[in-house]
C-alpha positions in Angstrom: 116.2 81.9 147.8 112.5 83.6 147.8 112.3 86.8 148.6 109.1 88.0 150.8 107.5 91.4 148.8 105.5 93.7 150.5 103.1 95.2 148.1 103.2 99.2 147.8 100.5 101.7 146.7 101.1 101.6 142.7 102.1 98.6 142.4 100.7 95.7 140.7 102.1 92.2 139.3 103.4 93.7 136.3 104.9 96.1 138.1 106.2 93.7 140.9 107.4 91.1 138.2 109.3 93.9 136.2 111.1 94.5 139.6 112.2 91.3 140.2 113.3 90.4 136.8 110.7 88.6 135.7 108.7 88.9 132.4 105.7 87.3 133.0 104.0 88.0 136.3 101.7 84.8 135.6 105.2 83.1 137.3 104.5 85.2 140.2 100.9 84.6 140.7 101.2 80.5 139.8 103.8 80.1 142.5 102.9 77.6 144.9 103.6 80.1 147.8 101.5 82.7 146.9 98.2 79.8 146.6 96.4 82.0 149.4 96.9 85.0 148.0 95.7 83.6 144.6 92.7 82.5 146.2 92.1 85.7 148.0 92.8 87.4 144.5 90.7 85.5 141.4 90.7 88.8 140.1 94.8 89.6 139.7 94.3 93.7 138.9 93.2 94.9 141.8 95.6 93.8 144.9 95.9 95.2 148.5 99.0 97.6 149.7 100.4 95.9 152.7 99.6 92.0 151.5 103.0 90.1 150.9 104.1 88.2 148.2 106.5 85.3 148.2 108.8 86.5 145.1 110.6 82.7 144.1 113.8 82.3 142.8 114.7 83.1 139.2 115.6 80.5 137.0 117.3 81.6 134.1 115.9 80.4 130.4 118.2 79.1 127.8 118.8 77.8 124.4 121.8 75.5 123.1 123.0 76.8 119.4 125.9 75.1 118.5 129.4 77.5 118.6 131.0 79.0 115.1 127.4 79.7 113.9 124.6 82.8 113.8 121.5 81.9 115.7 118.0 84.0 116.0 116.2 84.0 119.4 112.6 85.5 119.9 112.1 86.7 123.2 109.0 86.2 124.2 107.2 89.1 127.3 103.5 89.2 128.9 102.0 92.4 128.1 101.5 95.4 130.0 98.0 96.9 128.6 96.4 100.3 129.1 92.7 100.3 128.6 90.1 102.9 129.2 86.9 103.1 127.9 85.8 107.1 126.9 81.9 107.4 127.2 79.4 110.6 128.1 77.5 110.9 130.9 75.0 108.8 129.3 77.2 106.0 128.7 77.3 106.9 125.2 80.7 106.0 123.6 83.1 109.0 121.7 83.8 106.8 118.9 87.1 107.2 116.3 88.0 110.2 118.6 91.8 110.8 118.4 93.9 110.7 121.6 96.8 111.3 122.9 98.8 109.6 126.1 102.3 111.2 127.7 104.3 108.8 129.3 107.1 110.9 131.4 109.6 112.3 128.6 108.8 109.5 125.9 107.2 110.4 123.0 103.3 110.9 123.2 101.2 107.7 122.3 98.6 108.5 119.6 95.6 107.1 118.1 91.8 107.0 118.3 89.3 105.3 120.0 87.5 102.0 118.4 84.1 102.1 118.4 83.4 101.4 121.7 85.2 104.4 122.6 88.0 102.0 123.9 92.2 102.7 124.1 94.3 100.0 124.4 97.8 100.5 124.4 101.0 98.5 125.8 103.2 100.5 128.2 105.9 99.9 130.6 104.6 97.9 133.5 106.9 100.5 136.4 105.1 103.2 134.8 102.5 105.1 137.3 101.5 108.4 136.0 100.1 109.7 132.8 98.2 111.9 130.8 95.2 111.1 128.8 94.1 113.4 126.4 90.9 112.9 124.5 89.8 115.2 121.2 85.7 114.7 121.5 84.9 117.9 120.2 87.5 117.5 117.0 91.3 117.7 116.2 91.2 121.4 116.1 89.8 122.1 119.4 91.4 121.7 122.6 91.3 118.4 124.1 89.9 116.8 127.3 92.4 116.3 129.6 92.9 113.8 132.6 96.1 113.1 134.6 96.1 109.6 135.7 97.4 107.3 138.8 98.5 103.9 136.9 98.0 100.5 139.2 96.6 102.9 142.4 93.0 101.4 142.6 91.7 100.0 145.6 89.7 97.1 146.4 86.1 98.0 146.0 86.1 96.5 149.6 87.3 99.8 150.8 86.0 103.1 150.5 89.0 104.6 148.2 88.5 102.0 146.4 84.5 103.1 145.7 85.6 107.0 145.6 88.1 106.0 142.7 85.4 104.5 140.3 83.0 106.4 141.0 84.7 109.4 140.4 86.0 107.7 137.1 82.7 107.0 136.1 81.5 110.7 136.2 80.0 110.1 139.6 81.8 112.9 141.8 82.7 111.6 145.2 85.3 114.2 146.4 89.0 113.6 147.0 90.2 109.4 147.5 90.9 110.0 151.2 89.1 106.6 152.3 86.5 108.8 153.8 82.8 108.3 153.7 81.5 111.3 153.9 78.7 113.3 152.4 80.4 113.8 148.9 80.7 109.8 148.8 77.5 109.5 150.3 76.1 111.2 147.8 77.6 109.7 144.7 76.5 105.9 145.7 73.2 107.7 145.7 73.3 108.4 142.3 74.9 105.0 141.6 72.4 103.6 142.9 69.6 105.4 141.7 70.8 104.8 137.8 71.0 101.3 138.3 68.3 100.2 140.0 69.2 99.2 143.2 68.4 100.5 147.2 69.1 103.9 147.6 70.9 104.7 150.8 74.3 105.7 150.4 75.7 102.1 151.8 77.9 100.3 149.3 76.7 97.4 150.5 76.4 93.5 148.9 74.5 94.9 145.8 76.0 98.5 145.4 79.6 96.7 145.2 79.4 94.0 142.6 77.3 96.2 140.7 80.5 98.9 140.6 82.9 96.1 139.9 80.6 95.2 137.1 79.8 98.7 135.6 83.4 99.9 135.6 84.8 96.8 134.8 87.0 95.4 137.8 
């Protein structure tokens, strides 16, 4: 019988399909039940706390192999990606710069950047906090540091939602309280004043698709 989810700060499909026994959250969004929210949500990252989901049954998979006999089975999962793109404050990307993420007690995830200064790695989808550690000034010297909410990004409807990529695109709006102060009023000034549009500290029609654009959802 479905079950009715309510969605919870942190969460996201992968997340939500992980929970439920799912491997692809695709199954999840497809559902017939959840058409509105699908329509509401073209974009499936970013999804409101307190929206409900209608979670349908689950239908076991199989394969028939014939008894007495070894068989091979590939299981086949969706992907849960972590991608961040490292740039200065002039957009300028830190190329081949080695990194490290820490994942809990798990080993640490290594590598370096391609040349758009992008990770990508696959983690857990129930994972919500790590730590990102960047070497831009070389493997010897100590690295930048940031500790990250995974899946806890807002609309850019609402105001946390503005505060969190803004601060994660260098522009510092103060704590992600859903408060549009003077720190936040402030930051969308500079926003806007980089990129062209009306400056007056309003994250209005223009401001908003132009921070969905710049940071990427």
């Amino acid at each position: 019988m479905p079950t009715l989810h309510s969605i919870k700060q942190g969460e996201c499909l992968s997340s939500i399909a992980h929970l439920y026994g799912f491997d692809d959250w695709k199954i999840i969004y497809d559902d017939p039940a959840n058409a509105e929210f699908k329509q509401k949500h073209p974009n499936p990252n970013v999804i409101f706390t307190g929206e409900q989901l209608t979670i349908p049954d689950l239908v076991p998979g199989g394969k028939k192999g014939a008894t007495g006999k070894k068989h091979s089975f590939e299981l086949k999962t969706d992907q849960t990606l972590f991608r961040v793109i490292v740039q200065d404050i002039n957009d300028e990307a830190f190329k081949a710069k080695s990194y490290k993420i820490t994942i809990g007690a798990l080993p640490p995830l290594t590598g370096k950047t391609d040349g758009n200064g992008k990770i990508e790695v696959e983690i857990d989808p129930a994972v919500e906090n790590a730590r990102l550690e960047v070497f831009i000034h070389g493997d010897n010297d100590p690295p930048v540091i940031w500790d990250l909410l995974l899946g806890h990004l807002d609309p850019v409807t609402k105001t946390s939602g503005q505060q969190a990529r803004l601060n994660n695109l260098a522009f510092e709006s103060g704590p992600v309280d859903n408060i549009h102060g003077p720190i936040t009023d402030g930051a969308i000034r500079r926003f806007q004043k980089k990129f062209g549009l009306q400056v007056d500290g309003i994250a209005g029609s223009k401001t908003r698709p132009k921070l969905e654009e710049v940071y990427g959802v």
